[in-house]
C-alpha positions in Angstrom: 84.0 19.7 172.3 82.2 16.7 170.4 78.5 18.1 169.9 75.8 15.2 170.0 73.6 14.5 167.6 70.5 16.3 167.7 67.6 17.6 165.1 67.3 20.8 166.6 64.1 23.2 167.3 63.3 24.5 163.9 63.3 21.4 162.1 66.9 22.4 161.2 69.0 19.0 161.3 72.4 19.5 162.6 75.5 17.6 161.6 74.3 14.6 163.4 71.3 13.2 165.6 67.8 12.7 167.1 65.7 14.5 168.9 65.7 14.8 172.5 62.4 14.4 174.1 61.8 17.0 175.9 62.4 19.3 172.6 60.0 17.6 170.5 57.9 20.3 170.9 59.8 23.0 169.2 58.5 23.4 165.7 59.9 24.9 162.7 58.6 25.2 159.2 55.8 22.9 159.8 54.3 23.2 156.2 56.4 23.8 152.7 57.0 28.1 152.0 54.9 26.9 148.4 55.0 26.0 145.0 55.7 29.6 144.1 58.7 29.7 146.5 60.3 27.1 146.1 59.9 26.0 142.2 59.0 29.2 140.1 61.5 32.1 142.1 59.9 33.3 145.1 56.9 35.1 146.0 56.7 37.6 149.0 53.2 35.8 150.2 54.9 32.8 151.2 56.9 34.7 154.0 54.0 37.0 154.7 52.0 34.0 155.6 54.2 33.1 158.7 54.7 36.5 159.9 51.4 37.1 161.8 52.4 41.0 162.9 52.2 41.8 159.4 48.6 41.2 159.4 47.6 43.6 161.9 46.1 47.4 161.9 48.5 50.3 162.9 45.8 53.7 163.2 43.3 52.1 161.3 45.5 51.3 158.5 46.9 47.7 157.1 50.3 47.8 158.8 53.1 48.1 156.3 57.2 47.6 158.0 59.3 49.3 156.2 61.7 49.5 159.4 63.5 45.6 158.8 66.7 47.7 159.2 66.1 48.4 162.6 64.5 44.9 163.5 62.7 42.5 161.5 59.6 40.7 162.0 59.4 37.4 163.4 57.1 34.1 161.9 55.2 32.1 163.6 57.7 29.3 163.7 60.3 31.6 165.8 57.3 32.6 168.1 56.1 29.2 168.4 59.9 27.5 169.2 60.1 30.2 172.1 57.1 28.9 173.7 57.3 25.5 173.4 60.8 25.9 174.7 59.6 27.6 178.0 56.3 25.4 177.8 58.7 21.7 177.5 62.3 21.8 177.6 63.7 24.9 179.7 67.1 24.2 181.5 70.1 25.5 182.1 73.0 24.4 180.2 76.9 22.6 180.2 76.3 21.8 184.2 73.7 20.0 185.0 73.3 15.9 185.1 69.6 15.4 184.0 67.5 14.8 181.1 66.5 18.5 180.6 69.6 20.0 181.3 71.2 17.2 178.4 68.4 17.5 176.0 68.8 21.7 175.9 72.6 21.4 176.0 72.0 19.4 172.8 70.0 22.3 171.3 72.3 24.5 172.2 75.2 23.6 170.6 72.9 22.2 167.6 72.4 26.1 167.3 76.4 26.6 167.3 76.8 24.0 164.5 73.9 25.3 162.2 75.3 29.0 162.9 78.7 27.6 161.6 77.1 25.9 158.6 75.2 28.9 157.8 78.5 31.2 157.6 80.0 28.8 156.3 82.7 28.7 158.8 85.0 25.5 159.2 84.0 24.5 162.5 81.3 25.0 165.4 84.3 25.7 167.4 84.3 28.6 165.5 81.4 30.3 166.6 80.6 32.1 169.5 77.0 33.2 171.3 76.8 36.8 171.9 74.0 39.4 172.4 74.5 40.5 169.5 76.9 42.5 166.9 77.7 45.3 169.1 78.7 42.7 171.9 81.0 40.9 169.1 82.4 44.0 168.2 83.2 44.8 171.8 84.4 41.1 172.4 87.0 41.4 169.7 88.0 45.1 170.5 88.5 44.5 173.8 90.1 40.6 174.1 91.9 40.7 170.7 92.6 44.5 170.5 94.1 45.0 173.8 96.2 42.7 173.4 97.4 43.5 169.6 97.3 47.0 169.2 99.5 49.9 170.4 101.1 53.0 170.0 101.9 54.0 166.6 98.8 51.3 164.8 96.3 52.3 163.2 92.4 50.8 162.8 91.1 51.6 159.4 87.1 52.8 159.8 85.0 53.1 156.9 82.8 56.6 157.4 79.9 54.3 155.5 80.3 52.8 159.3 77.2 52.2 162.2 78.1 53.5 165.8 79.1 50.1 167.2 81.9 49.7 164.8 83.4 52.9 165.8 82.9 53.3 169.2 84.5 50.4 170.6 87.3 51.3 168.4 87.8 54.4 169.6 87.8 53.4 172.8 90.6 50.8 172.6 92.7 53.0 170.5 92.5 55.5 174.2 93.5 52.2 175.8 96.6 51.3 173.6 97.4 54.8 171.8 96.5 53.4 168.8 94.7 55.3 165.8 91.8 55.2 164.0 91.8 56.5 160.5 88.8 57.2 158.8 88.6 56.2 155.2 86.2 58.4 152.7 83.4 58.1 151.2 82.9 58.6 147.3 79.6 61.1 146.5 77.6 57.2 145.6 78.2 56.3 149.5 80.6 53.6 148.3 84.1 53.4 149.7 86.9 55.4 148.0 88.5 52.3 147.3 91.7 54.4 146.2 92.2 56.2 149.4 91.5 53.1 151.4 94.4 51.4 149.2 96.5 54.2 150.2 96.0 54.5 153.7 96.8 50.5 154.3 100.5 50.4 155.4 102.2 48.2 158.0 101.2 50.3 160.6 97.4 49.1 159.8 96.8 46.5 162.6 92.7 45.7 161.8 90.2 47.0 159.2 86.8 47.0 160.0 84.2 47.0 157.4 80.3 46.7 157.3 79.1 44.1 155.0 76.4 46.2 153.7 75.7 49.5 155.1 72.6 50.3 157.1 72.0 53.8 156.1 72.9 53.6 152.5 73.0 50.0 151.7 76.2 50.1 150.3 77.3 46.4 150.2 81.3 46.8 149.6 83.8 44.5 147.8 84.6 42.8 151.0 86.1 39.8 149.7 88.6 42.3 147.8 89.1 44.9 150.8 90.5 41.9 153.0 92.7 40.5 151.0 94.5 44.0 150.2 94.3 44.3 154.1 96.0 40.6 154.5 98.8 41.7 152.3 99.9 44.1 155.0 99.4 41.6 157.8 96.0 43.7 158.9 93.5 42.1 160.8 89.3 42.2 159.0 86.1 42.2 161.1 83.3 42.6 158.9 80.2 43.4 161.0 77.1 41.3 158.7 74.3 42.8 161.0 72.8 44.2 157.8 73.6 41.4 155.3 73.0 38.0 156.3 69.1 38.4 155.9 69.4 39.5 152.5 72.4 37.3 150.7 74.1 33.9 151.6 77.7 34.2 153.5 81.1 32.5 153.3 83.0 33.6 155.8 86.1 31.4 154.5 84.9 32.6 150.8 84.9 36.6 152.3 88.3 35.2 154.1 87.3 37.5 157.4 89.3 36.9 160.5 86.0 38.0 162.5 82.5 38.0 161.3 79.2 39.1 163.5 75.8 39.4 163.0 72.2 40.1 165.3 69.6 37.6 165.2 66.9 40.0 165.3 67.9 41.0 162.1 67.1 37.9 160.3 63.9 37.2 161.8 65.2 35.8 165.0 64.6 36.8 168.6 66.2 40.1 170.3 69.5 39.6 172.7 71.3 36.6 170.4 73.6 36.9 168.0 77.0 35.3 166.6 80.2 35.9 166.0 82.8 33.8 163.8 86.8 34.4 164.4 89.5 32.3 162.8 90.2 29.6 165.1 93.8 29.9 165.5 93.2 33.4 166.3 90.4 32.6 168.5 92.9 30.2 170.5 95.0 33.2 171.1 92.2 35.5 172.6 91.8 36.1 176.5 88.2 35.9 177.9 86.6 39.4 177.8 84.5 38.5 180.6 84.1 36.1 183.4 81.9 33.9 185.7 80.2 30.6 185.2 80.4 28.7 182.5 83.7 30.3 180.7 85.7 28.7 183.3 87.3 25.1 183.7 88.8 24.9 187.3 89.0 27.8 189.9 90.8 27.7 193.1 92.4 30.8 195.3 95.9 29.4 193.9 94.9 29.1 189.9 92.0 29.3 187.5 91.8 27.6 184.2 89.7 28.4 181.3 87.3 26.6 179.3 88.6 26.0 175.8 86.7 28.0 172.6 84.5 29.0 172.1 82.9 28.6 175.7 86.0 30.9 177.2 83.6 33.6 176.1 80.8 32.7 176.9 80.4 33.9 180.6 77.7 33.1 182.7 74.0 31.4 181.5 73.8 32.5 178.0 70.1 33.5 176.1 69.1 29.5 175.7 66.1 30.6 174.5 67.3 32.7 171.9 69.4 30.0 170.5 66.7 28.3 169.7 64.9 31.2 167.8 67.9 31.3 166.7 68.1 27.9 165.1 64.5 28.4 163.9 65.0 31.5 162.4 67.7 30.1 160.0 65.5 27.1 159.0 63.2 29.3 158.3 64.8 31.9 156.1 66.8 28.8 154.6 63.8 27.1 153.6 63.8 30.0 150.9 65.3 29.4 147.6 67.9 32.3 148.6 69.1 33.0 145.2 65.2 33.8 144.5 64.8 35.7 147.2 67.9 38.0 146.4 67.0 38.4 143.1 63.3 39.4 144.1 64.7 41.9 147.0 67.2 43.5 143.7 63.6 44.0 141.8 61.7 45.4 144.9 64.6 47.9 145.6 64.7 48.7 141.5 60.7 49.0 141.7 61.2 51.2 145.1 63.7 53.8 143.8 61.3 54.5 140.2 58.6 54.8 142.8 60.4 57.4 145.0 61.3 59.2 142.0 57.6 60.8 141.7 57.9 62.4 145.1 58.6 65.9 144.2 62.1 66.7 145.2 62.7 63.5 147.4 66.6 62.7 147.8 67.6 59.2 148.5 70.5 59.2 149.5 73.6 57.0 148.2 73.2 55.3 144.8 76.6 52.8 144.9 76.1 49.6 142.2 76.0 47.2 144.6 73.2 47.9 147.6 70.8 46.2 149.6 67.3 47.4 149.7 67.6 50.9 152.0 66.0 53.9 151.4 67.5 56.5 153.0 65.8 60.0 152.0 64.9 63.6 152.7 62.1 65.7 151.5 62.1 69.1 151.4 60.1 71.3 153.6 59.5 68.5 156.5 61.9 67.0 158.5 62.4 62.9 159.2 60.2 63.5 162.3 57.6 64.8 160.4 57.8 62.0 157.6 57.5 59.6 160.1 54.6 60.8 162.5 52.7 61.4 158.6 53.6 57.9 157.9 52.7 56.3 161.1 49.1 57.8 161.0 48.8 55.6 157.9 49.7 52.9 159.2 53.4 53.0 157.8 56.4 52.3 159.6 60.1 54.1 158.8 62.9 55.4 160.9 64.4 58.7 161.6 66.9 60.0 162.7 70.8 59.6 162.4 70.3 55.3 162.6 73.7 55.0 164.6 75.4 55.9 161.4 76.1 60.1 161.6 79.6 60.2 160.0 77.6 58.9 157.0 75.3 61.4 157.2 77.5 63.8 157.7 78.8 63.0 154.7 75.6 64.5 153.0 75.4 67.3 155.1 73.0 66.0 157.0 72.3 65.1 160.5 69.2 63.2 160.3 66.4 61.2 157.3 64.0 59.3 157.0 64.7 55.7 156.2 62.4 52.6 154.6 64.3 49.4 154.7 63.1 46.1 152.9 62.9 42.8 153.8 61.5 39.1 151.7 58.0 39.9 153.1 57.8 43.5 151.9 55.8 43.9 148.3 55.3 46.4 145.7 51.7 47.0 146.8 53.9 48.7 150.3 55.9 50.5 147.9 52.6 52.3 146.6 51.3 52.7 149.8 54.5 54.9 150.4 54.8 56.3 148.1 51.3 57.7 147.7 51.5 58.9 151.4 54.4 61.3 151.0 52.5 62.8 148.2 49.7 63.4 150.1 52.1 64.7 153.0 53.5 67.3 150.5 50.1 68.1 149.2 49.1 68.3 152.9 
């Protein structure tokens, strides 16, 4: 499919074009992120700025979100594409024959092609609309898998792993009678890359590996895991929900065969997300699901499919959230991202010497190469309680197992407290923390 030009919402230019009228009115970065972003590293105030959530009172308190693992915040520029979208240039897409329908099929597929470039993945072709990562992984298990696996093959699982790439796995291997075979963690919460080595064999079909975990933040050698896993003709999905806010993506660097991520964790609306497949393998796939849109021709006698990525894309897909989306990656990519990796690596340093003067706090995992999760327990109250403490100052965490209890289980554990960090969270939060478990424990 030849995808027009078009400067898309967001202020994000795609490979090619103008703007369609009736989109004019979707803004993105509408002023530079500052000198201090941009020329001298990067300074959390310049994303704090857009973010207007993070400028409101939770019981009486500054709020402070330290729960960007679970969803991030969204800046103004999201929040003001969405409107304008709904307020100027809402239409369906791929069918219809007037200007509206044209101009948001444009902004559509703009979307797809700035998607692609930011995975770096070869082609737009390449990329396909989903809810999310958990529909992705479900997409792949149940259109590629199906059709791939049997009895006797194995799918090698990570325990460092969330629920949604498990599940689904365990659910086609009932389908097919095929396996899946865990592979161990090491005491850091990295991935015993020796038993992972020893379990590939030409029985492994697919591995499936988390691009940084969201309980531990282990960021594993991906790049190196695949290409053991392509010597035995394996198949890699790496699930990026976690990653993609916090470090760029190559997807042809990583050499993946499937790639997903969530938009609303990279500052993007809820209900979109994207997934990347190698396009000869993508070719080979069978729609998942079915209805408008996927389809070229249907008669009682014969229907025809729609060619990639659009074969998957049944029925009318989250416009809307494509053009979040689209704004969202403008906006994060407005950021000098080396900066802001480098200042995430020095919040998450600052964040664990911080923790450190909690009496008898555990964070758990402590692998080399982590994003900034703060997974911990504290003796005497459980995650509950170090949640509802925190909330009452205005402090947002998680508890519970976060989708991830093999991990856990790995400590021992069935539940903890978590803080995850994002570009807009500061050292000043840290504090704030920090200070509030000792006063929880001196409670």
């Amino acid at each position: 499919m030849t995808i027009p030009d078009v400067t898309a919402p967001g202020g994000l230019t795609a490979p090619t074009a103008t703007v369609p009228t009736g989109l004019s009115g979707l803004s993105g970065r509408t002023a530079a992120p500052g000198p201090e972003a941009v020329s001298q590293g990067f300074s959390p105030e310049a994303a704090r700025r857009d973010v207007p959530v993070l400028h409101r009172t939770v019981n009486g308190h500054p709020l402070v979100w330290l729960d960007n693992g679970a969803t991030t915040q969204k800046p103004r520029q999201v929040i003001e594409t969405l409107a304008a979208f709904y307020a100027s240039a809402n239409s369906n897409i791929h069918r219809g024959a007037h200007t509206m329908a044209r101009e948001a099929t444009e902004m559509y597929e703009a979307g797809r092609a700035a998607v692609a470039r930011f995975l770096g993945a070869p082609a737009p072709e390449s990329i396909v609309f989903t809810r999310g990562t958990t529909e992705a992984i479900n997409l792949v298990a149940q259109s590629w898998g199906r059709a791939n696996l049997g009895p006797g093959d194995d799918i090698l699982v990570p325990v460092l792993e969330h629920h949604a790439n498990i599940v689904p796995w365990q659910l086609v291997a009932q389908q097919t009678r095929a396996r899946v075979v865990p592979v161990p963690l090491r005491p850091d919460g990295g991935i015993d890359q020796d038993a992972y080595a020893d379990l590939l064999s030409t029985r492994t079909r697919l591995v499936v590996i988390s691009h940084a975990s969201n309980v531990l933040g282990t960021v594993p050698p991906v790049r190196e895991m695949t290409a053991l896993a392509h010597r035995y003709q394996a198949k890699v999905l790496v699930d990026g929900a976690q990653a993609v806010a916090h470090f760029p993506v190559d997807v042809q660097d990583l050499d993946a065969d499937f790639y997903a991520f969530s938009g609303h964790k990279i500052y993007a609306p809820t209900g979109i997300g994207a997934m990347y497949a190698r396009p000869e393998i993508l070719r080979t796939m069978a729609p998942w699901q079915s209805g408008g849109n996927m389809i070229e021709s249907v008669s009682f006698d014969r229907t025809t499919y729609a060619p990639v990525p659009h074969r998957f894309e049944a029925g009318t897909g989250h416009i809307s959230g494509v053009a979040g989306l689209l704004s969202a990656l403008d906006w994060l990519t407005g950021f000098d991202r080396k900066a802001v990796a480098d200042y995430e690596t020095q919040l998450m340093a600052y964040a664990q010497e911080a923790l450190a003067q909690v009496p008898g706090l555990e964070l758990l995992g402590r692998a080399a190469d982590r994003i900034g999760v703060l997974t911990f327990t504290v003796p005497g109250h459980t995650p509950t309680e170090i949640a509802d403490w925190l909330d009452g100052e205005g402090i947002a965490v998680r508890a519970g197992h976060h989708c991830a209890q093999p991990a856990l289980a790995h400590y021992g554990l069935d539940s903890a407290a978590r803080a995850s960090l994002a570009l807009y969270n500061t050292r000043e939060e840290v504090d704030r923390l920090v200070a509030s478990l000792l006063g929880l424990q001196a409670a």
